[in-house]
DRENRO-468161 format. One line per field, with one value per residue (C-alpha): residue number from 1; x, y, z. Coordinates in nm, 4 decimals. Each point is the difference from the previous one (the first is absolute). Layout:
// residues N
pos NUM ...
x X ...
y Y ...
z Z ...
//
This chain:
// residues 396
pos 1 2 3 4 5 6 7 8 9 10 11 12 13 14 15 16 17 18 19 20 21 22 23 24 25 26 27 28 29 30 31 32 33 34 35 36 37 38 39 40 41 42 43 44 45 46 47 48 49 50 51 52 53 54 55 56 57 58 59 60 61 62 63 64 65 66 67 68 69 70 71 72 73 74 75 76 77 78 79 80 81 82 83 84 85 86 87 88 89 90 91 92 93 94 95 96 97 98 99 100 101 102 103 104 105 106 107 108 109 110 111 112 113 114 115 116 117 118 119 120 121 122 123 124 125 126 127 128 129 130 131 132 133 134 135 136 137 138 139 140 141 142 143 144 145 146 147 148 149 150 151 152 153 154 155 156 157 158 159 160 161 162 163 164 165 166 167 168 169 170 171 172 173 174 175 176 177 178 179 180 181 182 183 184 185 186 187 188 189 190 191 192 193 194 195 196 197 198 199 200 201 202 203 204 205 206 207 208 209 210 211 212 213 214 215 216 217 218 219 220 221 222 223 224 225 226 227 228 229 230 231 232 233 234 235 236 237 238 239 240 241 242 243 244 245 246 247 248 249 250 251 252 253 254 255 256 257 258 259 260 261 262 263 264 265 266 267 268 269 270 271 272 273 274 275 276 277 278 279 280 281 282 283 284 285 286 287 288 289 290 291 292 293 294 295 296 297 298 299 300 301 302 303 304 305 306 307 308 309 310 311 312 313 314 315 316 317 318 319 320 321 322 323 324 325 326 327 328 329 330 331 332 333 334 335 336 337 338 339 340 341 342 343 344 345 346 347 348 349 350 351 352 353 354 355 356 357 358 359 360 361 362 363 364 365 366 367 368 369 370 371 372 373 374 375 376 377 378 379 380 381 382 383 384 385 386 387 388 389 390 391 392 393 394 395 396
x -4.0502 0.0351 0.3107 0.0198 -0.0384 0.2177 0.2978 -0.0882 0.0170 0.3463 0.0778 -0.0709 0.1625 0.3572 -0.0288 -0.0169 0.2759 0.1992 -0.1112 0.1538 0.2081 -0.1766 -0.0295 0.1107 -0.2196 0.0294 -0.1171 0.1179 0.2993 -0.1262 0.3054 -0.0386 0.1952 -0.0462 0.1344 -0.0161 -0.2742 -0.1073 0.1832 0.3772 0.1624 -0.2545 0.2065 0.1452 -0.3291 0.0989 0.1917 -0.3122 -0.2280 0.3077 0.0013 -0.3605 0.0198 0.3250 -0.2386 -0.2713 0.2058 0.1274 -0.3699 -0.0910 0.2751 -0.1491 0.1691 0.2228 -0.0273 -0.3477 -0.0822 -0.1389 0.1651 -0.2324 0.1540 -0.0956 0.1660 -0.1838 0.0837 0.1959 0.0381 0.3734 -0.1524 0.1130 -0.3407 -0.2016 0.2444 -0.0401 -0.3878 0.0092 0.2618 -0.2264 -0.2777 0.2578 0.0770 -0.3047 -0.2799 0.1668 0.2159 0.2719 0.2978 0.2615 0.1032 0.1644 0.1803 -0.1381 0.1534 0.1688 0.1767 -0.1961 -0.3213 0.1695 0.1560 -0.3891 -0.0617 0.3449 -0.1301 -0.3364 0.0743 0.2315 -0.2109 -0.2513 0.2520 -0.0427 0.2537 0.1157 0.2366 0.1967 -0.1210 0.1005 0.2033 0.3613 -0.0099 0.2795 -0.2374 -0.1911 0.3455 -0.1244 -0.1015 0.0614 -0.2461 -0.2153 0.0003 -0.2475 0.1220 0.2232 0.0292 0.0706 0.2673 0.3858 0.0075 0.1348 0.2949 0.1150 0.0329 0.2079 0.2077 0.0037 0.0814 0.3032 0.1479 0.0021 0.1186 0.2846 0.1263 -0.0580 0.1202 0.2271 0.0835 -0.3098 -0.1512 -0.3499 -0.3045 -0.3160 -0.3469 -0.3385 -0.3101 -0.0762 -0.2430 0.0634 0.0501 0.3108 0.1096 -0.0188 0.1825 0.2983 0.0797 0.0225 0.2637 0.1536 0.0280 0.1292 0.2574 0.1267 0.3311 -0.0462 -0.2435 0.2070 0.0099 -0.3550 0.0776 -0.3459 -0.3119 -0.3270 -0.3844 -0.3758 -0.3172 -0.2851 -0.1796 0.3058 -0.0648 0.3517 0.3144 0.2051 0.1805 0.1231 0.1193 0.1988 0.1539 0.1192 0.2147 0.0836 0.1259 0.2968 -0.1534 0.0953 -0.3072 -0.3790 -0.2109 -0.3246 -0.2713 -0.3421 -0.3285 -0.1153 -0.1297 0.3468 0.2264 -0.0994 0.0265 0.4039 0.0853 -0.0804 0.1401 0.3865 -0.0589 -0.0693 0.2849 0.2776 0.0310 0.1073 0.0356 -0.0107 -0.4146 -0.1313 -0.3965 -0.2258 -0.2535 -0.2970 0.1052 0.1334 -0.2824 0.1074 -0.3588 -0.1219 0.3891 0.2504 -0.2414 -0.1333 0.3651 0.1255 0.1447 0.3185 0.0639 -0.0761 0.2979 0.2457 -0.2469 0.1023 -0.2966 -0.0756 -0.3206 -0.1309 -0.2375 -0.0094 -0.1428 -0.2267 0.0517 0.4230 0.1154 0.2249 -0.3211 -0.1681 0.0340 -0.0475 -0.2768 -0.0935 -0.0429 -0.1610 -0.2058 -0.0985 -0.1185 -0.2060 -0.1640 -0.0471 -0.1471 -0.2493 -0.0688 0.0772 -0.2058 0.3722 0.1029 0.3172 0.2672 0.2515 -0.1395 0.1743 -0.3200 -0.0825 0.3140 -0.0063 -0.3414 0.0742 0.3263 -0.1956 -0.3505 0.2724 0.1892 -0.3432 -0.0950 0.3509 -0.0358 -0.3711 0.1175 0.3113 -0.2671 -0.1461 -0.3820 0.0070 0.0660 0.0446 0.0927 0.2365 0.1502 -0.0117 0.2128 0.2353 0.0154 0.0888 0.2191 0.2379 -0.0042 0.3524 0.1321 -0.3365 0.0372 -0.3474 -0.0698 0.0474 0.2814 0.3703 0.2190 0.2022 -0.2497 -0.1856 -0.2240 0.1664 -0.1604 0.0319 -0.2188 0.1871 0.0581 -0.2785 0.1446 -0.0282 0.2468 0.3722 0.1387 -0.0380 0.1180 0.2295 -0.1469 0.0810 -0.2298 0.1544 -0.2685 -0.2849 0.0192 0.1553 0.3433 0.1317 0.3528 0.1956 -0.1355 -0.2943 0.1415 -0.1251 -0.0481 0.0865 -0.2707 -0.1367
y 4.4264 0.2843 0.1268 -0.1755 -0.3461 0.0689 0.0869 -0.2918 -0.2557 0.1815 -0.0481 -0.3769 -0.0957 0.2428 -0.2355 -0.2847 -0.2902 -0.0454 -0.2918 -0.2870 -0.2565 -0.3470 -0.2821 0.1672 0.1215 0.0565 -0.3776 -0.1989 -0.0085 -0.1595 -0.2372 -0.2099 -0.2431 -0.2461 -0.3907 -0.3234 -0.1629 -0.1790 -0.1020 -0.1406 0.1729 -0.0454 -0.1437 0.3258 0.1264 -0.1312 0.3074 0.2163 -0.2276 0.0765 0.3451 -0.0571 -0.1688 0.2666 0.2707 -0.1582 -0.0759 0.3164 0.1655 -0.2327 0.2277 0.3228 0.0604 0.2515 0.3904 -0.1564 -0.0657 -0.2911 -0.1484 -0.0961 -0.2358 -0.1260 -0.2300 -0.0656 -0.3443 0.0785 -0.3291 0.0968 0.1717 0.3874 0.0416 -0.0888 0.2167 0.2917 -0.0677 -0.1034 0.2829 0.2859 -0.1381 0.0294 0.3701 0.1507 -0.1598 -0.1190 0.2882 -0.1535 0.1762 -0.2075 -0.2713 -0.2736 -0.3435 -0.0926 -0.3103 -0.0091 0.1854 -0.0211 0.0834 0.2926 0.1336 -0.0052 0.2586 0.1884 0.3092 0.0213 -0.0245 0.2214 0.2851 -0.0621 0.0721 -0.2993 -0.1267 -0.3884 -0.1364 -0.3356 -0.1921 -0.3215 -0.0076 0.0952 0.1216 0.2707 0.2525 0.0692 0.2040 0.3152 0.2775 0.2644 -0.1396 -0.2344 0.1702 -0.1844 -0.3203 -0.2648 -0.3225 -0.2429 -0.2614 0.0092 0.1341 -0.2812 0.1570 0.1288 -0.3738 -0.0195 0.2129 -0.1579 -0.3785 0.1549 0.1643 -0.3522 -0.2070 0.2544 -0.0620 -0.3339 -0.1483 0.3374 -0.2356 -0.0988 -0.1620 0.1225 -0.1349 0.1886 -0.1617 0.2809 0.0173 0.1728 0.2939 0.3468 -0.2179 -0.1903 0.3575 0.1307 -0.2412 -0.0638 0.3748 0.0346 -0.3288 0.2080 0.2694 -0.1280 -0.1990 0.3315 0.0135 -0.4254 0.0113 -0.2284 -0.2994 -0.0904 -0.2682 -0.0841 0.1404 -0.1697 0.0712 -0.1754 0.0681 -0.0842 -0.2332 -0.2100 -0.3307 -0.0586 0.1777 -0.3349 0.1382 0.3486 -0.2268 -0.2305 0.2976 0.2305 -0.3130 -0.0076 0.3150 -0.1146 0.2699 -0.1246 0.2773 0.0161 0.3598 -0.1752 0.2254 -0.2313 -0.0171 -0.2666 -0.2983 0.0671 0.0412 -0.3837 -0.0769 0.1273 -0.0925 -0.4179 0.0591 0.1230 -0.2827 -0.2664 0.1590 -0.0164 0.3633 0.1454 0.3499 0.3231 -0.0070 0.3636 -0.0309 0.3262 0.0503 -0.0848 -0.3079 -0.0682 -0.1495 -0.3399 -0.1146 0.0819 -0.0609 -0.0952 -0.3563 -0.0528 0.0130 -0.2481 0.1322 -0.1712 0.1378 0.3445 -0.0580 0.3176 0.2068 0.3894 0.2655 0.3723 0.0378 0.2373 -0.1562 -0.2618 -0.3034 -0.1203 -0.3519 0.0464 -0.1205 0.3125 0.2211 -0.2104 0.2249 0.3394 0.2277 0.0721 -0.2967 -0.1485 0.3079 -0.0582 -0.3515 0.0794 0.2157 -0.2788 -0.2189 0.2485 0.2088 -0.1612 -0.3652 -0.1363 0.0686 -0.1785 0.2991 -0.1171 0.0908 0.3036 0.1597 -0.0292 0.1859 0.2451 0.1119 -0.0099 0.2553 0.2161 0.0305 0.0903 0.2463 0.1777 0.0338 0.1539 0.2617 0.0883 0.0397 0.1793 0.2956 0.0426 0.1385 0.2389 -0.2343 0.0927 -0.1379 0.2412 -0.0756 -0.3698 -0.0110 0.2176 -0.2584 -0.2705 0.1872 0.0488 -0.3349 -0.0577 -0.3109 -0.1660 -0.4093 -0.1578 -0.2980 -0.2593 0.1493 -0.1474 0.1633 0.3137 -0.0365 0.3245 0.2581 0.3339 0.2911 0.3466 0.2206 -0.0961 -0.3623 -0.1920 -0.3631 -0.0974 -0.2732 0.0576 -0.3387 -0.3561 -0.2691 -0.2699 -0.3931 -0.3205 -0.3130 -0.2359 -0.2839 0.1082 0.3897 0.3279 0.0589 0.3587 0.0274 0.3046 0.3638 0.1448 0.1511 0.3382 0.0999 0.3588 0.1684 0.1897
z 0.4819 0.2985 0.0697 0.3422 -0.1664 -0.2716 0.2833 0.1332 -0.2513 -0.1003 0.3403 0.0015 -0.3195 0.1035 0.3832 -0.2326 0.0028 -0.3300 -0.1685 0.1372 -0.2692 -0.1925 0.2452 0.3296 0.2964 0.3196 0.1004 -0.3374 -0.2621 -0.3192 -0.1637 -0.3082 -0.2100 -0.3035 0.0813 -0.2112 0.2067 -0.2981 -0.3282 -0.0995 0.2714 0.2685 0.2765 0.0282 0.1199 0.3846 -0.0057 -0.0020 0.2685 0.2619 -0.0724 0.0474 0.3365 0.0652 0.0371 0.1670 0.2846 0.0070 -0.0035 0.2627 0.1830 -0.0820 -0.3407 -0.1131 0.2354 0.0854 -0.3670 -0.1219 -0.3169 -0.2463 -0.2544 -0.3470 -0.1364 -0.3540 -0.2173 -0.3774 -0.1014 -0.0853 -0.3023 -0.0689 -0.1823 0.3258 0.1912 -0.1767 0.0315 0.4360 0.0284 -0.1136 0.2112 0.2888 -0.1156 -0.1354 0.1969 0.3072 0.0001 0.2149 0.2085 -0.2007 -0.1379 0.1577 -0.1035 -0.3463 -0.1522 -0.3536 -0.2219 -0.3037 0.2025 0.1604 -0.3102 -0.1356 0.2659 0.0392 -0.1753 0.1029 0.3874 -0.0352 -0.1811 0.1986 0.3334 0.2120 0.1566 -0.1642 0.2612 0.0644 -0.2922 -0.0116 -0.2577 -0.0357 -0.3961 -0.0545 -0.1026 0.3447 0.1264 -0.2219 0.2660 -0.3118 -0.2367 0.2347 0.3887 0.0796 -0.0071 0.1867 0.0199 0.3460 -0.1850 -0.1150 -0.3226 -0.2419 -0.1409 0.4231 0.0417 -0.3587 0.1396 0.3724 -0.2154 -0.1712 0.2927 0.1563 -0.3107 -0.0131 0.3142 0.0816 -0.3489 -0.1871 -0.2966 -0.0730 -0.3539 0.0365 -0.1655 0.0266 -0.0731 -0.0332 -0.1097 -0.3143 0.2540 0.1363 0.3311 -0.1515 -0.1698 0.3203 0.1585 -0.2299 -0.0317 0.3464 -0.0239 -0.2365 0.1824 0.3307 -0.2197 -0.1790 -0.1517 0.0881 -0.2526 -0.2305 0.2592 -0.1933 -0.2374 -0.0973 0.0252 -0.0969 0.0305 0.0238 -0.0921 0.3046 -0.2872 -0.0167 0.1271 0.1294 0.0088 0.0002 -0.3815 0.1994 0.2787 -0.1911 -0.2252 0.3399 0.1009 -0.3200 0.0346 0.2971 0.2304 0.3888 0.0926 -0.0894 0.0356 0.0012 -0.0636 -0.0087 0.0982 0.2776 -0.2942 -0.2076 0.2976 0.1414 -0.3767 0.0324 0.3025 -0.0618 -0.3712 0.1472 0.2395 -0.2818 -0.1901 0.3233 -0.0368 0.2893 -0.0752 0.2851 -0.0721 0.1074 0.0009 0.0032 0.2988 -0.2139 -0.0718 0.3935 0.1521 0.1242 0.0220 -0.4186 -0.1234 0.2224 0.0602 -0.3831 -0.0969 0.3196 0.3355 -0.0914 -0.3716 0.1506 0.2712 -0.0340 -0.1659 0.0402 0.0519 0.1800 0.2230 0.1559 0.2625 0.2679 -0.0859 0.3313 0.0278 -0.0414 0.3833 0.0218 0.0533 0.2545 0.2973 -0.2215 0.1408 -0.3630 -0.1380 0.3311 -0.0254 -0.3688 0.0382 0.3218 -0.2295 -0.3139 0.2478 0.1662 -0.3037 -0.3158 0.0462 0.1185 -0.4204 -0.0779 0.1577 -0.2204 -0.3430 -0.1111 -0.0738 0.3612 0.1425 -0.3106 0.0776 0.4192 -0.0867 -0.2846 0.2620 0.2647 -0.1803 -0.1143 0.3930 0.0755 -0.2759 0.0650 0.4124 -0.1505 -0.1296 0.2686 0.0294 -0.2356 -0.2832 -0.3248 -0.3909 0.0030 0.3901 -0.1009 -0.2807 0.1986 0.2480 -0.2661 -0.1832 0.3024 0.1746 0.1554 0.0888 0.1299 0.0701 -0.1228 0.3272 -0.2546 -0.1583 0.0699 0.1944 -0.1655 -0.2863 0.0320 -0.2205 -0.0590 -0.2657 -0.0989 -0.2340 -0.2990 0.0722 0.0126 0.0534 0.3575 0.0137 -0.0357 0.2035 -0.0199 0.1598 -0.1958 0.0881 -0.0606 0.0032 0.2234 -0.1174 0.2479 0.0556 -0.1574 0.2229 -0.0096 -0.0965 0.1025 0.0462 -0.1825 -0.3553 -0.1125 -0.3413 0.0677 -0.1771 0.2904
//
């Protein structure tokens, strides 16, 4: 090659941009996810189609700092195998920007390590597992749900003031969910600890839990930590009715929905029924003249084939698509991993649209779990009433 050349290709390659990131250009951002679309836990998937329709609507708008977002949103089955398998195909041949809102916590633990080796960002899972909250070990990763033992905590604080002397029962599943839950009861109890007179656990092959039922009345507790899932909560809530026990009956969010439990087990037998939320539900009265919510179902109707906007997969997936656009804006053009997760890891007191009031998302780089408040209800026979003042859990 002549000298002249030679400068000139040295030239060319020193004038040359640095090589910009995996799934980000100038015109497109490249997002991915995994989501039950298929399988045992496949009505979760509606989550992922109004993410979908999230970001087309917001692409019909001209995107994020003129960037269009490209989103895959690839079926698991609820199977950590297959996610392991549709997640690598997101990394290594799609080569997304990040990660955003994949369901479950077995299928995310399947790909806890490996998304985090590989440095892509794995952010607001939907999933509130203790072990996302691990920016040491795991800084690539947060999750977009209370953390099960933060509400613990949140249900104690409440049974201790509303009922000091209590005789407390507590009812879990035999999981790391029901671990996680009754040590954070534990915990917000503390030196109150011994107000548990009985403890007893199931297994999610049981057919019934009718036998743990009848032996926490048994017990003479006046108050019942009831830690189930949505089949064994209905299953608990008619059994104390059958039985005329009328204890203070604290239910945990996953088992709130009035629609999958609070109906099974009969509006009337779940009269009185004590829970924290974190999010509006659309069709309460009290939120019809809210701009978000009115907002939110303009949007179901236009963009989401008018999908039912009370499904908690709906609103989940509305907050989690909007909370992605706010962070993505938050970096600004010159986006980066690295700028992203500094973005996330210092969110301050930010209130989701369908989030209730007082109930917002705070995080720092060495805590990882978004939520810190919830809001105390009661089921009044047809909606969730708030009692009182949100109730921190003062981890933050």
């Amino acid at each position: 090659m002549r000298k002249s050349a030679y400068l000139a290709a040295i030239g060319l390659i020193a004038a040359a941009p640095a090589l910009a990131e995996p799934g980000i250009t100038d015109k497109e951002i490249k997002i991915g996810q995994t989501m039950p679309y298929s399988g045992p836990a496949s009505a979760y998937g509606a989550a992922g189609r109004t993410e979908t329709a999230y970001y087309n609507r917001l692409n019909s708008k001209g995107g994020i700092h003129g960037r269009k977002v490209n989103f895959l949103t690839y079926d698991d089955a609820y199977s950590p195998p297959k996610t392991v398998e549709q997640t690598r195909k997101l990394v290594e041949q799609d080569e997304i920007f990040a990660n955003f809102g994949s369901l479950g916590t077995a299928t995310n633990t399947a790909i806890h390590k490996y998304i985090n080796g590989k440095k892509v960002p794995h952010l607001f899972l939907s999933t509130g597992a203790d072990k996302w909250n691990d920016p040491k070990r795991f800084p690539y990763t947060m999750a977009l749900y209370p953390s099960y033992t933060m509400e613990g905590r949140v249900a104690a604080k409440y049974i201790l003031k509303e009922k000091p002397g209590a005789k407390i029962a507590v009812l879990s599943q035999n999981d790391d969910a029901g671990r996680d839950y009754v040590r954070g009861f534990k915990e917000g109890l503390g030196d109150k600890v011994s107000l548990i007179v009985k403890e007893v656990t199931y297994e999610v092959s049981d057919p019934t839990i009718d036998s743990q039922m009848v032996a926490l009345r048994a017990s003479g507790a006046d108050t019942l930590f009831n830690m189930t899932t949505p089949k064994f909560a209905a299953q608990s809530i008619r059994k104390a009715a059958e039985m005329g026990w009328k204890p203070l009956h604290y239910i945990v969010a996953v088992a709130s929905s009035i629609k999958t439990v609070l109906q099974p087990a009969g509006l009337e037998n779940s009269k009185g029924l004590v829970t924290a939320i974190a999010a509006k539900i659309p069709a309460d009265p009290r939120w019809a003249d809210d701009k978000a919510v009115q907002d939110y179902l303009a949007f179901m109707k236009e963009w989401n084939n008018n999908a039912d906007p009370n499904d908690g997969s709906n609103t989940t997936g509305y907050n989690s698509a909007w909370l992605t656009e706010k962070v993505l804006t938050e970096c600004g053009k010159d986006c980066t991993r690295a700028k992203l997760m500094a973005v996330v890891s210092n969110l301050k007191d930010v209130q989701l649209p369908l989030g209730l009031p007082g109930v917002t998302l705070s995080s720092s780089p060495t805590n990882f779990s978004l939520y810190n408040k919830l809001q105390i209800s009661r089921f009044d026979g047809k909606t969730w009433e708030p009692i009182g003042p949100v109730i921190a859990a003062g981890t933050n």
